[in-house]
N, CA, C and O atoms as a Maestro MAE file, in Angstrom:
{
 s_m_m2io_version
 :::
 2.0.0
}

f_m_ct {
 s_m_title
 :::
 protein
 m_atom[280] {
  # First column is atom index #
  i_m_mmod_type
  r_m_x_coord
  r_m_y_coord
  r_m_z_coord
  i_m_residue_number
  s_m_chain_name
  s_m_pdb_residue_name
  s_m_pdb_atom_name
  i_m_atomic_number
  :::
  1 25 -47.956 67.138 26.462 1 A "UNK " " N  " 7
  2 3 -47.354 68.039 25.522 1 A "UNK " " CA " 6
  3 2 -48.128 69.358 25.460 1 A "UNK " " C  " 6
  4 15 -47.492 70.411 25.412 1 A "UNK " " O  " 8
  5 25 -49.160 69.359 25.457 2 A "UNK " " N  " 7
  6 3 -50.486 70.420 25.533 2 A "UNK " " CA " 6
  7 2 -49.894 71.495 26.705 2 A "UNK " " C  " 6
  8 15 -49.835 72.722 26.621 2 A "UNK " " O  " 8
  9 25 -49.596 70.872 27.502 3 A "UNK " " N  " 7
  10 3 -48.797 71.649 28.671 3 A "UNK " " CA " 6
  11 2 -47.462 72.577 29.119 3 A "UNK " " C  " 6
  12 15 -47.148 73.383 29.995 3 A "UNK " " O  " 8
  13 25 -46.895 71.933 27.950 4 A "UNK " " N  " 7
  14 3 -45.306 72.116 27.605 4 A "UNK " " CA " 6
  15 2 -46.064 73.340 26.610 4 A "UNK " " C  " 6
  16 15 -45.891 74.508 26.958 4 A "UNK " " O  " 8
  17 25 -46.785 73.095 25.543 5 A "UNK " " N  " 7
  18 3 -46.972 74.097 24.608 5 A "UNK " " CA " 6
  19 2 -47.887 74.895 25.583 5 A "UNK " " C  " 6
  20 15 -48.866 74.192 25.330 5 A "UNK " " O  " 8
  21 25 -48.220 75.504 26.203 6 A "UNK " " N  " 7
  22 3 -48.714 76.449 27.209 6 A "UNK " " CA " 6
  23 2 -47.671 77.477 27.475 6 A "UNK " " C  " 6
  24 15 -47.767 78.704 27.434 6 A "UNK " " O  " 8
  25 25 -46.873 76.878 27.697 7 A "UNK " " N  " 7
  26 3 -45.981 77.825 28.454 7 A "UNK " " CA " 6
  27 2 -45.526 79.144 27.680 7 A "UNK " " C  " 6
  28 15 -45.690 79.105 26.460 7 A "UNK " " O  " 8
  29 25 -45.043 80.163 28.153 8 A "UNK " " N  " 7
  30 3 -44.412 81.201 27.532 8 A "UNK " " CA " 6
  31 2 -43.359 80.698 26.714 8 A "UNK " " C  " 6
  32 15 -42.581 79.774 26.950 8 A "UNK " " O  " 8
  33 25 -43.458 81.526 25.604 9 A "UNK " " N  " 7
  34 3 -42.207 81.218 24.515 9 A "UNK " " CA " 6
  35 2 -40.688 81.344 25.251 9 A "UNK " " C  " 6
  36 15 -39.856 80.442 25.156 9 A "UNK " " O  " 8
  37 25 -40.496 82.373 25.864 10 A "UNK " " N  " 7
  38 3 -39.228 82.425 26.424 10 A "UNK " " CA " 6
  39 2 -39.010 81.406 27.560 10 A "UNK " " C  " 6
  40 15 -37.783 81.353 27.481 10 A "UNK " " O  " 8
  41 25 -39.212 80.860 28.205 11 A "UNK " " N  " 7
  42 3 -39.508 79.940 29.279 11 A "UNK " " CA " 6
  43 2 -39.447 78.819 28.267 11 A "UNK " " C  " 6
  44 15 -38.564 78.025 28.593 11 A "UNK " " O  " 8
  45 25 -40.136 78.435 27.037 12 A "UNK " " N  " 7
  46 3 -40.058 77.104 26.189 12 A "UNK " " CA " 6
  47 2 -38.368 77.693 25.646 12 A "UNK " " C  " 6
  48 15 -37.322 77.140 25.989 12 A "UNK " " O  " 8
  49 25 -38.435 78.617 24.968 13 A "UNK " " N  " 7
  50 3 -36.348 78.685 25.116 13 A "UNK " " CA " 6
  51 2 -35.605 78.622 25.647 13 A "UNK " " C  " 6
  52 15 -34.530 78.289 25.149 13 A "UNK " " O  " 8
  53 25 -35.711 78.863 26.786 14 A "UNK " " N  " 7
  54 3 -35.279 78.114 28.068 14 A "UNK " " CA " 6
  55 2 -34.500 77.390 28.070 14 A "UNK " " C  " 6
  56 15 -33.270 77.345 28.048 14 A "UNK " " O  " 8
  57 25 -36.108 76.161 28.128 15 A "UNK " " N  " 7
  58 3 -36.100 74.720 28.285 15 A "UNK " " CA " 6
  59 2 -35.106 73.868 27.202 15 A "UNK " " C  " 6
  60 15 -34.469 72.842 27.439 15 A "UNK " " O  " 8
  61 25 -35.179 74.554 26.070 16 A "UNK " " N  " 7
  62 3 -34.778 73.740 25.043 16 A "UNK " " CA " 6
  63 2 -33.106 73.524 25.378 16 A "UNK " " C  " 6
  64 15 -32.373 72.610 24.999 16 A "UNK " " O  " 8
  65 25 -32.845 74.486 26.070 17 A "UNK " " N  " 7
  66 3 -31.065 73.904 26.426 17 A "UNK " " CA " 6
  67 2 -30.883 73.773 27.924 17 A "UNK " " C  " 6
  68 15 -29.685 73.865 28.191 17 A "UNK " " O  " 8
  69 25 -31.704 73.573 29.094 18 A "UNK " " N  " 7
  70 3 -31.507 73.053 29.918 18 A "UNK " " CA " 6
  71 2 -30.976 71.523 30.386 18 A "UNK " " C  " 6
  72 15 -31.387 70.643 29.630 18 A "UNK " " O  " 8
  73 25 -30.363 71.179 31.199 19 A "UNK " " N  " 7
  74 3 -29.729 70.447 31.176 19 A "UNK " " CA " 6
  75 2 -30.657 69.404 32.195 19 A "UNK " " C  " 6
  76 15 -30.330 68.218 32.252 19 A "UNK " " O  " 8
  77 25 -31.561 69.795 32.811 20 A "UNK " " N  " 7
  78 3 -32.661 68.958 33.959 20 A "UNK " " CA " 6
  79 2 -33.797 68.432 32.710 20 A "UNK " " C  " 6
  80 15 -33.806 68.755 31.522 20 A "UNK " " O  " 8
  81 25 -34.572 67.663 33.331 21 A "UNK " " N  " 7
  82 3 -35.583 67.059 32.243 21 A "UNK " " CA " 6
  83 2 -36.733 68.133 33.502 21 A "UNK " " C  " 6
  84 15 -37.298 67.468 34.370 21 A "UNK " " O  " 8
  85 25 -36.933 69.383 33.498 22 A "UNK " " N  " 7
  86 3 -38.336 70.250 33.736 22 A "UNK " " CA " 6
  87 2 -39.382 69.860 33.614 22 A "UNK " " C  " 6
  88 15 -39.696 69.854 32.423 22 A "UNK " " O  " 8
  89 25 -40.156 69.501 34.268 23 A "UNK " " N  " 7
  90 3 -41.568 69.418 34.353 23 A "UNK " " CA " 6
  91 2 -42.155 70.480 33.857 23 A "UNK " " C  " 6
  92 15 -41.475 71.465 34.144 23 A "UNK " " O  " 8
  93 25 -43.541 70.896 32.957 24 A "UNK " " N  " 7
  94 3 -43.728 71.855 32.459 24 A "UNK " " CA " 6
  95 2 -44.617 72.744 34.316 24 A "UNK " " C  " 6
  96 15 -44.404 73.911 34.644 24 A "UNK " " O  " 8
  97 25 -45.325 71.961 34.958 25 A "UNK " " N  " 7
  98 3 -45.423 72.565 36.096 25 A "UNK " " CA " 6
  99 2 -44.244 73.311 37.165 25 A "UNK " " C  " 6
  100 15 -44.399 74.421 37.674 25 A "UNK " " O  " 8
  101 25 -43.095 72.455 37.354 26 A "UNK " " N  " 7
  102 3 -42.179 73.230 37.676 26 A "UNK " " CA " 6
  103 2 -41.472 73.957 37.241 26 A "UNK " " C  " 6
  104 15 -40.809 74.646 38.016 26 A "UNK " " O  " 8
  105 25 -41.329 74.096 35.935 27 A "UNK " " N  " 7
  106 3 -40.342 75.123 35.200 27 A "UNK " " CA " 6
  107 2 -41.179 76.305 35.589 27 A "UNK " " C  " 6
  108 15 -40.714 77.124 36.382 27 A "UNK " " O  " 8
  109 25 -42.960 76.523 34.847 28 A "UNK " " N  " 7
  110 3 -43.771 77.495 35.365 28 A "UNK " " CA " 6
  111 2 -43.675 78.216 36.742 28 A "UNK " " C  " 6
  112 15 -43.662 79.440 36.874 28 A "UNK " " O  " 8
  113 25 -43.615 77.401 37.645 29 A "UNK " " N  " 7
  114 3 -43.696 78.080 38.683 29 A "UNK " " CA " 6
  115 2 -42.276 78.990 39.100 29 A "UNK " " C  " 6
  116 15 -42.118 80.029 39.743 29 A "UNK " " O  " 8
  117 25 -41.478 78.189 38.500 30 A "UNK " " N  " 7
  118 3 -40.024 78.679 38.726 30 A "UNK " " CA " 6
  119 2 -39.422 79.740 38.347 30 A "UNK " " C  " 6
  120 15 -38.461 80.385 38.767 30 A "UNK " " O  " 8
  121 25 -40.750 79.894 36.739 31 A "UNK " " N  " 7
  122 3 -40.124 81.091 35.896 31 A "UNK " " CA " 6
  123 2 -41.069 82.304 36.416 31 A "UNK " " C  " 6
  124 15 -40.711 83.478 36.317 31 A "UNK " " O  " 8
  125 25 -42.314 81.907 36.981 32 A "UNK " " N  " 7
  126 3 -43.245 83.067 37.324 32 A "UNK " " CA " 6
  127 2 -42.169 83.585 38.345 32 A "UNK " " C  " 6
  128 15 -41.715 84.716 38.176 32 A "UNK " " O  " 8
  129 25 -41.791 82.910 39.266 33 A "UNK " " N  " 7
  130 3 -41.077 83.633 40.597 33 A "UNK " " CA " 6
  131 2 -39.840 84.184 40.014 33 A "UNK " " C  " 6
  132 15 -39.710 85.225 40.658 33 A "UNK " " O  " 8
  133 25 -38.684 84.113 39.050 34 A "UNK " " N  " 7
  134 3 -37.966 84.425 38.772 34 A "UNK " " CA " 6
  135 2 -38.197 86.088 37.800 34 A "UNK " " C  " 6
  136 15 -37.478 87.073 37.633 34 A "UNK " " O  " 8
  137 25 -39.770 85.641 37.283 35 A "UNK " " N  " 7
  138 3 -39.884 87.141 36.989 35 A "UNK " " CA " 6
  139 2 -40.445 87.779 37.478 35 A "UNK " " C  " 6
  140 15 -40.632 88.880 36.960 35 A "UNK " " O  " 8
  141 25 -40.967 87.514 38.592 36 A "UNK " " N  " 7
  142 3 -41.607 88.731 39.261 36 A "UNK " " CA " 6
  143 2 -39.846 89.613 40.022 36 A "UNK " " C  " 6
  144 15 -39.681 90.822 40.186 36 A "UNK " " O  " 8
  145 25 -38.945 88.619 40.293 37 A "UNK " " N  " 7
  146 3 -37.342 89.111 40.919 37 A "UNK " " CA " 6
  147 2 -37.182 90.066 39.453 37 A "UNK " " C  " 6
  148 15 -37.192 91.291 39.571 37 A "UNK " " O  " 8
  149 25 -37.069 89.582 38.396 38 A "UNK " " N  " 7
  150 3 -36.598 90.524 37.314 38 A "UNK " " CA " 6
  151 2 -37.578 91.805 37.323 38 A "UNK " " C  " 6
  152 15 -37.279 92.904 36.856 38 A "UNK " " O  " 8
  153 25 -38.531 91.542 37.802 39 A "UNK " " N  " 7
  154 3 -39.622 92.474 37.432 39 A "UNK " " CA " 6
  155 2 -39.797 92.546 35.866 39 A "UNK " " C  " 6
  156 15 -39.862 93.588 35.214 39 A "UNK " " O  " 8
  157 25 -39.855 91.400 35.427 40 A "UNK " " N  " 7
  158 3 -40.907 91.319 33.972 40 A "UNK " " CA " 6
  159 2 -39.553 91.065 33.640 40 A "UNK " " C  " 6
  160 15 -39.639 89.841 33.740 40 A "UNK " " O  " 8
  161 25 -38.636 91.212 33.394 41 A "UNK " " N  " 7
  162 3 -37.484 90.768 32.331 41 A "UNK " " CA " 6
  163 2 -36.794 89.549 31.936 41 A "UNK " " C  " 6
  164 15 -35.835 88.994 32.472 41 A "UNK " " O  " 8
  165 25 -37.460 89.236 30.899 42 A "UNK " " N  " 7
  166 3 -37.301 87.926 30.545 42 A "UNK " " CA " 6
  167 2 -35.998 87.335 30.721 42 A "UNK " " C  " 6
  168 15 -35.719 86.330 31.375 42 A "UNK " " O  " 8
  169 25 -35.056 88.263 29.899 43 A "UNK " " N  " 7
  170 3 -33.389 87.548 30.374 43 A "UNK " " CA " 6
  171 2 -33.224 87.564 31.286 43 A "UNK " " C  " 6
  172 15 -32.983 86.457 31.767 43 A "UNK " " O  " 8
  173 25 -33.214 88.656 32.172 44 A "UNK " " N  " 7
  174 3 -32.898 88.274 33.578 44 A "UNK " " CA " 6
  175 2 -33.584 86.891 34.211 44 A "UNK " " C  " 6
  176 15 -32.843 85.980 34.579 44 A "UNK " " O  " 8
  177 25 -34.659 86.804 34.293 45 A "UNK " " N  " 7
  178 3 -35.607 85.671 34.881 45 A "UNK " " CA " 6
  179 2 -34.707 84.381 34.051 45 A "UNK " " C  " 6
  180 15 -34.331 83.475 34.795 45 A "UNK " " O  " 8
  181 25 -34.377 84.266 32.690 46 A "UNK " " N  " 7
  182 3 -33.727 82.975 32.593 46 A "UNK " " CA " 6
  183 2 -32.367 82.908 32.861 46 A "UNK " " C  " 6
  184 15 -31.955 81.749 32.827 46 A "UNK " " O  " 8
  185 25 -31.485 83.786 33.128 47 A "UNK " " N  " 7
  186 3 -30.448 84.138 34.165 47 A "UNK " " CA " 6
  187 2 -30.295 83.215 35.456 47 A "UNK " " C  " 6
  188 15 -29.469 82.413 35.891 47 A "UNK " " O  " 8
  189 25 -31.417 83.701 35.807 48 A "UNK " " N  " 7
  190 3 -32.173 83.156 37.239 48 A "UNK " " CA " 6
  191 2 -32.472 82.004 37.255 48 A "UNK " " C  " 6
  192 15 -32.043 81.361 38.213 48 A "UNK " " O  " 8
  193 25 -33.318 81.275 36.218 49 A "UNK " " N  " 7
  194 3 -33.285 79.649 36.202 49 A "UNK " " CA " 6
  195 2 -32.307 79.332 35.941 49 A "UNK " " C  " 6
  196 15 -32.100 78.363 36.672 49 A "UNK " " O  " 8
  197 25 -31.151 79.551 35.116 50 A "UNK " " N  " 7
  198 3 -30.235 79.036 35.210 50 A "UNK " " CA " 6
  199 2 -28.999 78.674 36.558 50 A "UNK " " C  " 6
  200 15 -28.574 77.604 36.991 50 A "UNK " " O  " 8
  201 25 -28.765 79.817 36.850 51 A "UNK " " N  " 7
  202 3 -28.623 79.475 38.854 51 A "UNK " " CA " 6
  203 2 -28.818 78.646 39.482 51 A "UNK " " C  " 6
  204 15 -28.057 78.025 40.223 51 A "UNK " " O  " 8
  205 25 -30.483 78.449 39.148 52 A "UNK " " N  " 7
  206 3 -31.185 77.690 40.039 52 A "UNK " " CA " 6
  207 2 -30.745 76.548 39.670 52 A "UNK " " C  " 6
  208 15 -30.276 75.858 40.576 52 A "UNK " " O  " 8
  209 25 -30.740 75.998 38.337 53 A "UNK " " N  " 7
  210 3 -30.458 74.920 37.807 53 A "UNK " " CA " 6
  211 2 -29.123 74.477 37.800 53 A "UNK " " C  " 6
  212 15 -28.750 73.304 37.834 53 A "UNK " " O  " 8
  213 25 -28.426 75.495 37.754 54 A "UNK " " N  " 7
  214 3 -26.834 75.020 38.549 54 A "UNK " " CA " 6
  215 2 -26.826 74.784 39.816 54 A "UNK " " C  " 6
  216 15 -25.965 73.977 40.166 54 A "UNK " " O  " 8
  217 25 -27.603 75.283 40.771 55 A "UNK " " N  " 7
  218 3 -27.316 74.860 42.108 55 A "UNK " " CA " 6
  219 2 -27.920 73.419 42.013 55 A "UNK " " C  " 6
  220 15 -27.291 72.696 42.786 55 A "UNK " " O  " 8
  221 25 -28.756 72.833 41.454 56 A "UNK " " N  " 7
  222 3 -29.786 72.199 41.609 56 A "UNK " " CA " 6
  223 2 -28.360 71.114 41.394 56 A "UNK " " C  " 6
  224 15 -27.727 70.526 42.271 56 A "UNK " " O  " 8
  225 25 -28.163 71.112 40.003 57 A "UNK " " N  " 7
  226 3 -27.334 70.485 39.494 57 A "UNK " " CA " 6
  227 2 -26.023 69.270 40.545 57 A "UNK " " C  " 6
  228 15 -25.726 68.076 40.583 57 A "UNK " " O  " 8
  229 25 -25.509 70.942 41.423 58 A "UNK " " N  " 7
  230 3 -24.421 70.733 42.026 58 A "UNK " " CA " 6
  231 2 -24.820 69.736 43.431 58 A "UNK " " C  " 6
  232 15 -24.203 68.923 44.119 58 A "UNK " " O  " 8
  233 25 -26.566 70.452 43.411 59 A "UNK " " N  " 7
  234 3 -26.916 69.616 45.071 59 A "UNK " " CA " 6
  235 2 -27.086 68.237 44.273 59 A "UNK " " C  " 6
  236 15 -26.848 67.358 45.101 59 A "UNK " " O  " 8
  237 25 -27.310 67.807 43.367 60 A "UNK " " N  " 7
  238 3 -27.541 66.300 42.784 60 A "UNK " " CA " 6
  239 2 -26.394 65.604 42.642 60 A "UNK " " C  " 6
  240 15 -26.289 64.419 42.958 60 A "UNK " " O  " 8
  241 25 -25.312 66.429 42.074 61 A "UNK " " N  " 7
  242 3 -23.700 65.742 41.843 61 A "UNK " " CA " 6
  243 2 -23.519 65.096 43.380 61 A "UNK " " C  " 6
  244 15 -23.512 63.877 43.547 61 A "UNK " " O  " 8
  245 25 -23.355 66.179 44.633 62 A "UNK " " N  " 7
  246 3 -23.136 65.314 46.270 62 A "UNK " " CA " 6
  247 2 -23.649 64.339 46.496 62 A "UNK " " C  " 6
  248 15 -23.218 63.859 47.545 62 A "UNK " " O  " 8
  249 25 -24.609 63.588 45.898 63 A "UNK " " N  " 7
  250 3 -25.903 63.001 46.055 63 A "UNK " " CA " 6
  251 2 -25.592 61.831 45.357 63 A "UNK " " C  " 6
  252 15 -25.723 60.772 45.971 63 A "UNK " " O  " 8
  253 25 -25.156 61.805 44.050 64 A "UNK " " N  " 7
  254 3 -24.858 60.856 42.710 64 A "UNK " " CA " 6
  255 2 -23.368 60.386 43.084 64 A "UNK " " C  " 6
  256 15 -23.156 59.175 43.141 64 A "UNK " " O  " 8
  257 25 -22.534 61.113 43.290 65 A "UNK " " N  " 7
  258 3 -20.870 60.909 43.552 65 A "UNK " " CA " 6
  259 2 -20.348 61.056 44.629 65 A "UNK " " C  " 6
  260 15 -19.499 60.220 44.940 65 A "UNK " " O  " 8
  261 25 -20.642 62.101 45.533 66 A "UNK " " N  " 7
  262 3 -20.443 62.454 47.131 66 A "UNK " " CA " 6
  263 2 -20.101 63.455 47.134 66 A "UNK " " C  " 6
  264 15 -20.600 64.213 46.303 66 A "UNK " " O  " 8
  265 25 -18.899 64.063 48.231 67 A "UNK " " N  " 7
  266 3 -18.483 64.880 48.046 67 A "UNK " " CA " 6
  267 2 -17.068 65.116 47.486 67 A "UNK " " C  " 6
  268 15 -16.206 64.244 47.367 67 A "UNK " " O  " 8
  269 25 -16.924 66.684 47.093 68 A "UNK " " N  " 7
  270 3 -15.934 66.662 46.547 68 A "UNK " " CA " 6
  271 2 -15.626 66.425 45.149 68 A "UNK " " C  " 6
  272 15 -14.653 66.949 44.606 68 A "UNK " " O  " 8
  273 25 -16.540 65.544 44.473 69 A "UNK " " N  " 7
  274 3 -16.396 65.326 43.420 69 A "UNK " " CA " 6
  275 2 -17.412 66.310 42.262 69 A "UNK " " C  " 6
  276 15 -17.783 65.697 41.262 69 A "UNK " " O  " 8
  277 25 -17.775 67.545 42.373 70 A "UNK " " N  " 7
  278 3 -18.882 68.771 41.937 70 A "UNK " " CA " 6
  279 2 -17.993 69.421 41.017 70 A "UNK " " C  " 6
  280 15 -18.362 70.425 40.408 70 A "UNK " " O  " 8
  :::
 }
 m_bond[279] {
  # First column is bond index #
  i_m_from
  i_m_to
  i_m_order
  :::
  1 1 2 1
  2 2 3 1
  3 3 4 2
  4 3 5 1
  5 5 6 1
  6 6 7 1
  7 7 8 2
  8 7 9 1
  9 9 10 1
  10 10 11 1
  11 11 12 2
  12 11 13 1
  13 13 14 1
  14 14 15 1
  15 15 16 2
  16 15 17 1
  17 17 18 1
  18 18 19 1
  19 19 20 2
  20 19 21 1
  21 21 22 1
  22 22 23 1
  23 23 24 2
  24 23 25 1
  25 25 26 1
  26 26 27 1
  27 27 28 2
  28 27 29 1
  29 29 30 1
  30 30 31 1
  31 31 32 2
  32 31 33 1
  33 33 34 1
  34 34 35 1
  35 35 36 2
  36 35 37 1
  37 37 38 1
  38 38 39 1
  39 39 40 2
  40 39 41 1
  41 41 42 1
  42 42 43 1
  43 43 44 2
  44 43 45 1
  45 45 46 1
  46 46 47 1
  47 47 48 2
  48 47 49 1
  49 49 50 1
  50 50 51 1
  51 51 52 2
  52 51 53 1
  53 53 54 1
  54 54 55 1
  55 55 56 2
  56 55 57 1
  57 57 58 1
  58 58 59 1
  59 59 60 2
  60 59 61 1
  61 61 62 1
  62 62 63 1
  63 63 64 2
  64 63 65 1
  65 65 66 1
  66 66 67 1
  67 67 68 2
  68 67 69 1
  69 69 70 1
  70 70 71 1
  71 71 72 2
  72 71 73 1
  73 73 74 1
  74 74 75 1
  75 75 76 2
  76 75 77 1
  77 77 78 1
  78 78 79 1
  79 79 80 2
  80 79 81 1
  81 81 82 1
  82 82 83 1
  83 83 84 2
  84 83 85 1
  85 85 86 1
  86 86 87 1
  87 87 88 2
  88 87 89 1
  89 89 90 1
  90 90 91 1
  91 91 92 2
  92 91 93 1
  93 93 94 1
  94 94 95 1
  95 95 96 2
  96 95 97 1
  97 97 98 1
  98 98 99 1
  99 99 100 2
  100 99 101 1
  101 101 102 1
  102 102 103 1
  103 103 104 2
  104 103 105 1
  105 105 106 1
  106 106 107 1
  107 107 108 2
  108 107 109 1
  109 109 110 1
  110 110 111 1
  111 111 112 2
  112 111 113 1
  113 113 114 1
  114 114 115 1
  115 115 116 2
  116 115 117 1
  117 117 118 1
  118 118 119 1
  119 119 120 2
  120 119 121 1
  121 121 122 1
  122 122 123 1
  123 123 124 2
  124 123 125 1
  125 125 126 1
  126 126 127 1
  127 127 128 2
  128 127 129 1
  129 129 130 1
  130 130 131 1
  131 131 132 2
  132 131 133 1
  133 133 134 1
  134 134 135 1
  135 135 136 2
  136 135 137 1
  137 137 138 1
  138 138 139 1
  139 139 140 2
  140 139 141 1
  141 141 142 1
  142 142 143 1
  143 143 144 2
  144 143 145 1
  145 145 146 1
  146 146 147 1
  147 147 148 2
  148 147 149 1
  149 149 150 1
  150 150 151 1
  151 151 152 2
  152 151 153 1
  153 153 154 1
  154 154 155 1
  155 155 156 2
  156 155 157 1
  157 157 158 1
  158 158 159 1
  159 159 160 2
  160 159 161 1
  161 161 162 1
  162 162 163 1
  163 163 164 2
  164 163 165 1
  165 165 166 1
  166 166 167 1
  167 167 168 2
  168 167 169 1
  169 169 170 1
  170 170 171 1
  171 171 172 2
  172 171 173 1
  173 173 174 1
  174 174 175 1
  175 175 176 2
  176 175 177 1
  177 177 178 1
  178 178 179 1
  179 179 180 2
  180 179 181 1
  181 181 182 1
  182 182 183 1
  183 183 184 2
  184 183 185 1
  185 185 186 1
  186 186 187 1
  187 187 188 2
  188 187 189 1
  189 189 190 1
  190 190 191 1
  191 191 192 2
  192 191 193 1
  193 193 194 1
  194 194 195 1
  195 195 196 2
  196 195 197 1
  197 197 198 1
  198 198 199 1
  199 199 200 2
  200 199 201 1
  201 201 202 1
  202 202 203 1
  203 203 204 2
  204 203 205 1
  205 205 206 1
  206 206 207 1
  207 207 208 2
  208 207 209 1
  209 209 210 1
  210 210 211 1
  211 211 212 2
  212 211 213 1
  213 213 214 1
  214 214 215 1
  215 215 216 2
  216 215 217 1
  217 217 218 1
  218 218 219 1
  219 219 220 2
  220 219 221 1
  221 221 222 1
  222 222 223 1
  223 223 224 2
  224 223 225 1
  225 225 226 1
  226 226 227 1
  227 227 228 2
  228 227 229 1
  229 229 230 1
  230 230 231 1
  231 231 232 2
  232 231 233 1
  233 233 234 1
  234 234 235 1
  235 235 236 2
  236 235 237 1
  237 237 238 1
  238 238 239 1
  239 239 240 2
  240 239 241 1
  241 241 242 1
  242 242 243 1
  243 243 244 2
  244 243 245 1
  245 245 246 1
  246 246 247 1
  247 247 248 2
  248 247 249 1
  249 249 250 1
  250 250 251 1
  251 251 252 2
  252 251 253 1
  253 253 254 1
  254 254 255 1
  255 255 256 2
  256 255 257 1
  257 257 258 1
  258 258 259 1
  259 259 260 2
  260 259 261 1
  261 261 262 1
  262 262 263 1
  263 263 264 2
  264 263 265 1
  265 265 266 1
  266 266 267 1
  267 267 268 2
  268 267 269 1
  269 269 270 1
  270 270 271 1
  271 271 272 2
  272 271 273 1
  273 273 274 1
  274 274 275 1
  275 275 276 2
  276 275 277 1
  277 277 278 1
  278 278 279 1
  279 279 280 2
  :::
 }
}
């Protein structure tokens, strides 16, 4: 938990409505790279995880159900 509370506040807002169970190590790394793309801008960068987390999403649905069913 110590870890989770580390993180940047916006990055912990994030999290709170994501739909993946985030590791507090991978969300971090995910959100550093997403803002260095925003160049510092927080919405944009969670814009950006979100994407990610939809693609993520969609590559898990092929995986869970097959295809076709996304």
């Amino acid at each position: 938990m110590a870890e989770y509370d580390r993180l940047p506040p916006d990055l912990r807002r994030w999290l709170n409505g994501a739909a993946l169970p985030w590791s507090p190590r991978s969300a971090l790394r995910a959100w550093q790279d997403a803002m260095r793309q925003a160049e510092g801008d927080a919405g944009s960068a969670a814009q950006d995880l979100s994407g990610l987390e939809e693609r993520l999403l969609k590559r898990d649905a092929v995986n869970v159900w097959g295809a076709g069913r996304h």
